[in-house]
C-alpha positions in Angstrom: 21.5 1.8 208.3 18.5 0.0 208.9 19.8 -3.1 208.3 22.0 -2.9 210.5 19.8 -2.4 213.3 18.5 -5.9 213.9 22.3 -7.1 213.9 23.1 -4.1 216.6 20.8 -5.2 219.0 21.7 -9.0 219.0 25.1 -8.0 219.6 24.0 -5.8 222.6 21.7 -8.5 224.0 24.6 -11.3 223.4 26.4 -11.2 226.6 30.0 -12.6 226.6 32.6 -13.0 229.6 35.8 -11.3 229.0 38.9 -12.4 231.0 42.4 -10.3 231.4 45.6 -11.4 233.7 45.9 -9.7 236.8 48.1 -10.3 240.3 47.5 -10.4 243.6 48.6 -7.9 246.4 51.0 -11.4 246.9 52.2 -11.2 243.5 50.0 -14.4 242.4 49.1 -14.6 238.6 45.2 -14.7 238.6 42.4 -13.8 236.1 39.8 -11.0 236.3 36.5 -12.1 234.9 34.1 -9.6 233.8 30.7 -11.0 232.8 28.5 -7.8 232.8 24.9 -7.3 231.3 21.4 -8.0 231.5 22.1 -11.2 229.6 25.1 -12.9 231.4 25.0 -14.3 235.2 27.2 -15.3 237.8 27.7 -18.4 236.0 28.8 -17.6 233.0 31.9 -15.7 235.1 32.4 -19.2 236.3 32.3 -21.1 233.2 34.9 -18.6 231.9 36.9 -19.6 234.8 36.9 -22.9 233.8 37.4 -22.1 230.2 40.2 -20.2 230.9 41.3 -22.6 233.3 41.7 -25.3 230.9 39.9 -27.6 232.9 42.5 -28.0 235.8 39.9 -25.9 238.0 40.2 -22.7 240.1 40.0 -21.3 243.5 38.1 -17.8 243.5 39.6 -14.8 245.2 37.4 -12.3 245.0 33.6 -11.5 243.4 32.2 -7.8 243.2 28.6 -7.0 241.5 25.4 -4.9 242.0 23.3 -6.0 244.3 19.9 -7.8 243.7 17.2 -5.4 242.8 14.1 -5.8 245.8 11.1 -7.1 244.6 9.1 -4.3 245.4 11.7 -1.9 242.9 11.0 -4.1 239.5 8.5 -3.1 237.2 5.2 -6.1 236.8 8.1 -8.2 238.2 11.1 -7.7 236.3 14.3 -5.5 236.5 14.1 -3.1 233.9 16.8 -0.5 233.1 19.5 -1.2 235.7 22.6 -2.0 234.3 24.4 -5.8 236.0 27.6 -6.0 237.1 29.8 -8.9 238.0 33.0 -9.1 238.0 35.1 -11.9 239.6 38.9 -12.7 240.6 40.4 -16.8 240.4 43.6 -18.1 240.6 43.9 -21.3 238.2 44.9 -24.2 240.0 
């Protein structure tokens, strides 16, 4: 089990952008973009969009994500322990 340890935590650290089809109140194919975790950011949500875009670009619809931490709530300067979220909504173009 030990072993396996070193292996566990890369994968938890390793942050990848997962993207499922989704439509619009208007009935509008788009793609939901979840790019959660300490080691993802807003832009990689958008270089999934283009990814999944295949290039051709996208227009963005929506974003939703926990809001920056003040300076004066990190610890020596950094956030520690609070769980990032980002999500965001395109329509391929």
């Amino acid at each position: 089990m030990t072993k396996f340890l070193p292996l566990i935590a890369v994968l938890a650290l390793n942050g990848c952008a997962t993207s499922e089809t989704t439509y619009l109140n208007d009935g509008e194919q788009g793609l939901a973009i979840d790019c959660s975790g300490e080691a993802n950011s807003w832009a990689t949500c958008y270089e999934k969009a283009d990814a999944s875009c295949a290039g051709t670009g996208y227009r963005i619809v929506g974003t939703d994500g926990t809001p920056s931490t003040k300076e004066s709530d990190k610890t020596l300067g950094v956030d520690v322990g609070n769980y990032k979220t980002r999500s965001v909504v395109v329509v391929c173009k």
